[in-house]
N, C-alpha and C positions, 0 to 999 in steps of 0.2 A: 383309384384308391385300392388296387388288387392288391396292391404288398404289403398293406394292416392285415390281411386275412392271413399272410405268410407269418408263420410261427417262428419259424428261424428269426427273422425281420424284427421280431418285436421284442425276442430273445436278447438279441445282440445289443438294441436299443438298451434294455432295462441294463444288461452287464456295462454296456460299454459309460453308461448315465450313473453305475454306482461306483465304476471305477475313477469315472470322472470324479464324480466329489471326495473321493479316498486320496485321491492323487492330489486336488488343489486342497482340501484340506491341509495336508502334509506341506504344502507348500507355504498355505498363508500361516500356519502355525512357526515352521523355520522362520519365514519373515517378519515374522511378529516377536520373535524370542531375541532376534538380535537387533531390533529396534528398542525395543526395552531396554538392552544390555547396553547400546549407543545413548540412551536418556540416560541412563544412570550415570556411566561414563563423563558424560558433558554435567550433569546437578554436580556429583562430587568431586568435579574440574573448578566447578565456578565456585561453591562455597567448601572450601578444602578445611575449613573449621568446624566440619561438624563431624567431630570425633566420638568420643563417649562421654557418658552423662559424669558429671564431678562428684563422686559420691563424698568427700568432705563437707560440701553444704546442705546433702540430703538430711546427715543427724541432726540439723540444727533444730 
């Protein structure tokens, strides 16, 4: 376990571990934005009547 004492070693670990989560962050976040966009896509495919609210019956 000589290469925890290497500072380089433990350097590269910490950058290469916060790049990691920068990188798959970014990732699950794109795949996340166009799965939302695919649900919504398919709800206002399936129910194509839900337009806007009828405001002639709101004054009643």
């Amino acid at each position: 376990m000589t290469f925890f004492r290497n500072r380089m070693f433990l350097e590269g670990i910490a950058i290469g571990g916060i790049c990691g989560i920068i990188i798959g962050s970014v990732i699950a976040f794109t795949l996340g934005e166009s799965s939302i966009e695919i649900v919504r896509r398919a709800f206002n495919e399936k129910f194509p009547e839900r337009r806007e609210v009828p405001f002639k019956y709101l004054s009643q």
